[in-house]
C-alpha positions in Angstrom: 64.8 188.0 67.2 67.5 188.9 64.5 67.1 186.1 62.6 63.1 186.6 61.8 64.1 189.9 59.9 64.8 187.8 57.4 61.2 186.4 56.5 59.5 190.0 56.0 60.9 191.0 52.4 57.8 192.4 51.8 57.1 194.2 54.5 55.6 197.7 53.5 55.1 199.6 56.8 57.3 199.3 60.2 57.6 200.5 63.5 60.5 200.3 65.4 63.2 201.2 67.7 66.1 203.1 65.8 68.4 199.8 66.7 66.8 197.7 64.3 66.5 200.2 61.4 69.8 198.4 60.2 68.0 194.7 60.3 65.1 196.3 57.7 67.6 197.8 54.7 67.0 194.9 52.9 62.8 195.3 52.9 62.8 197.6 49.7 59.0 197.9 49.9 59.0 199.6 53.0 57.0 202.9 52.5 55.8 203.9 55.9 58.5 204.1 58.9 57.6 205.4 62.6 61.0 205.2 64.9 61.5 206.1 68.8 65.1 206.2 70.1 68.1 208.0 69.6 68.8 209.0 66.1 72.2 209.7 65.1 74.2 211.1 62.1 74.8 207.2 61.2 71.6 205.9 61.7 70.0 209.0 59.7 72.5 208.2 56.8 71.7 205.0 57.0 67.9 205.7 56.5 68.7 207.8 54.0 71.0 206.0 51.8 69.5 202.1 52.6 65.4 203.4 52.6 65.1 205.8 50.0 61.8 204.8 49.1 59.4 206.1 52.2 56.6 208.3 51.5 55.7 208.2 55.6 58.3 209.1 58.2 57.3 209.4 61.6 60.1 210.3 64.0 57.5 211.9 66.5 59.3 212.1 70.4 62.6 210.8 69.3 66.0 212.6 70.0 68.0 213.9 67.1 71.6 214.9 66.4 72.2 218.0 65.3 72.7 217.0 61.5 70.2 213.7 61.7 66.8 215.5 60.1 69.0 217.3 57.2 70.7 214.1 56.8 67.9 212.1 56.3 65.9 214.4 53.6 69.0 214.4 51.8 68.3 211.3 50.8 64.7 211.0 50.9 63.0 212.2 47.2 59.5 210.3 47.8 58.4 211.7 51.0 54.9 212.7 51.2 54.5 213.2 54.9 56.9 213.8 57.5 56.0 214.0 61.8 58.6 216.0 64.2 56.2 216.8 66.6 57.5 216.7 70.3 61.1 215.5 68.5 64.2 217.4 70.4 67.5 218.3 68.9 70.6 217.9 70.8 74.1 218.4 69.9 76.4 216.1 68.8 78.4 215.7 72.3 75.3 215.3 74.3 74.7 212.0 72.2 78.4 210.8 72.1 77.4 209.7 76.2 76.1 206.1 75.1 72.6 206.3 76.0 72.8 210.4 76.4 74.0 212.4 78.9 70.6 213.1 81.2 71.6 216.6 82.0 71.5 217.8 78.2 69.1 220.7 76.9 67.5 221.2 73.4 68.9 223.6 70.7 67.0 225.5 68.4 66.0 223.7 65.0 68.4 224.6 62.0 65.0 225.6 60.3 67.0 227.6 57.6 68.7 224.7 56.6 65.2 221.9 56.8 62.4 224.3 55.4 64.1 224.1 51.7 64.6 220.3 52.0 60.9 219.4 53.1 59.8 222.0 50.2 58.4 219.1 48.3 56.5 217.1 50.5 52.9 217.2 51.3 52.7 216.8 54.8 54.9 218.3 57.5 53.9 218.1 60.9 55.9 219.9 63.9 54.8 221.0 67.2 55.7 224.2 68.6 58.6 223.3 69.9 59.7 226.1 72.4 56.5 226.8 73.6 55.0 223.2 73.2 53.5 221.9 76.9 55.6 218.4 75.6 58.5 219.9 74.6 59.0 223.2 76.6 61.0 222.0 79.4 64.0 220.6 77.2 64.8 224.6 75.9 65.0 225.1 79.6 68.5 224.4 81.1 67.3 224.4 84.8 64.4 222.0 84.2 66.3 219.8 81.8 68.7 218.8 84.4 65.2 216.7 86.1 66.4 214.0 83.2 65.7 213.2 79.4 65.0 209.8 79.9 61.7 210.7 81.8 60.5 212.4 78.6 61.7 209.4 76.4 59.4 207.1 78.0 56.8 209.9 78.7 54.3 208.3 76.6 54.8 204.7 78.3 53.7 206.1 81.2 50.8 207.7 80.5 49.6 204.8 77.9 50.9 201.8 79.8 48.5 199.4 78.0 50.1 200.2 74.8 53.1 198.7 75.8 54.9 195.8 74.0 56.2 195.1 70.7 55.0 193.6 67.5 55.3 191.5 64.7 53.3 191.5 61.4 53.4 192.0 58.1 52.9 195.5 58.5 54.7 195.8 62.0 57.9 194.5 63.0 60.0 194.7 66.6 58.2 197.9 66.9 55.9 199.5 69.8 52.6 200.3 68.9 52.2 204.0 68.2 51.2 206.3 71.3 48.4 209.0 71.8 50.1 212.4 72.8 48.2 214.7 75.4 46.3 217.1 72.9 48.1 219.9 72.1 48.3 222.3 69.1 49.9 221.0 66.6 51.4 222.7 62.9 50.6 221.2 59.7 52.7 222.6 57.2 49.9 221.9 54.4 48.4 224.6 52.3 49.5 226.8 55.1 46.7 225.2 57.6 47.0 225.1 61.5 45.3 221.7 62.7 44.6 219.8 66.5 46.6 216.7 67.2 45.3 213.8 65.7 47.0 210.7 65.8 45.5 207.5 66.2 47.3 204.2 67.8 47.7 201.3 64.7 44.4 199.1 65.0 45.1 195.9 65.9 44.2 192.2 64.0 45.3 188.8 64.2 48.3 188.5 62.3 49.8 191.2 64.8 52.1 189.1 67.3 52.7 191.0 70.9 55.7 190.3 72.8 55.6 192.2 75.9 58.7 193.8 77.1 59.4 195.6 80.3 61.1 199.5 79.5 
């Protein structure tokens, strides 16, 4: 699969696991990113410093470093909208386990520190965290120790046909974007408080899916 990256220099929206970010820094029309995985300090510099250019970011459900969100605003000038919602934040030595250490809990978001740097864009979505139905559990040390990895996939199970990954012009080695349970939901945009509304990628014919088993 590494070799196709190659043919999609024109690619202007993907959706992919963090892993392949690195395969995609050369697709300077890129505009829209959604991500799921792990992101780490260097894969947040490296979206910052290689993909200055999005205006969409959606790192909904994925598991940060500490440093990853401040890292990757930093870098990002164009940025119009930006989704956090049901995304943890973990310290550094929970992710220096390779795959995680399951027994990890969620620290508070450096909000101090992110507020100033998302100043400028339009759109800034977040759930609320702490006492989010999603994300609750991983503030709570004794329920956290039931296992991360049953949250990182929570979405698989409970939308199992939109499994797979695909390849497209607008998609590439990326899952197809989930429907979370409906729960509320901030939108940091003219100070308004909206529901949930997210809405899986429609698919067409120049969408190739290559089931793969999670």
């Amino acid at each position: 699969m590494t070799g196709m990256f190659r043919y999609w220099p024109k690619l202007t929206e993907a959706h992919l696991h963090v892993f392949f970010v690195r395969k995609i820094v050369h697709c300077k029309e890129i505009t829209k990113l959604q991500l799921y995985g792990w992101i780490r300090d260097n894969n947040a510099d490296m979206i910052a410093n290689k993909l200055p250019q999005l205006e969409h970011l959606d790192i909904q459900s994925c598991v940060l470093s500490s440093r990853a969100l401040a890292i990757i605003l930093d870098g990002q000038r164009e940025l119009k909208h930006l989704d956090t919602r049901h995304a943890a934040r973990f310290d550094d030595k929970f992710l220096s386990v390779f795959g995680g250490n399951p027994f990890g809990k969620a620290i508070d978001w450096n909000e101090e520190e992110i507020f100033p740097k998302v100043a400028h864009i339009k759109t800034y979505l977040e759930c609320q965290r702490k006492c989010c139905p999603v994300c609750a559990n991983f503030y709570d040390a004794s329920v956290s120790k039931l296992g991360l990895r049953a949250w990182l996939f929570y979405d698989l199970s409970n939308h199992p046909h939109e499994r797979g990954w695909c390849i497209s012009n607008k998609c590439i080695a990326g899952r197809y974007p989930y429907t979370v349970p409906t729960v509320s939901c901030i939108v940091h945009e003219f100070g308004s408080i909206l529901p949930s509304d997210f809405r899986p990628v429609q698919d067409d014919s120049r969408v190739l899916s290559i089931n793969r088993d999670f």
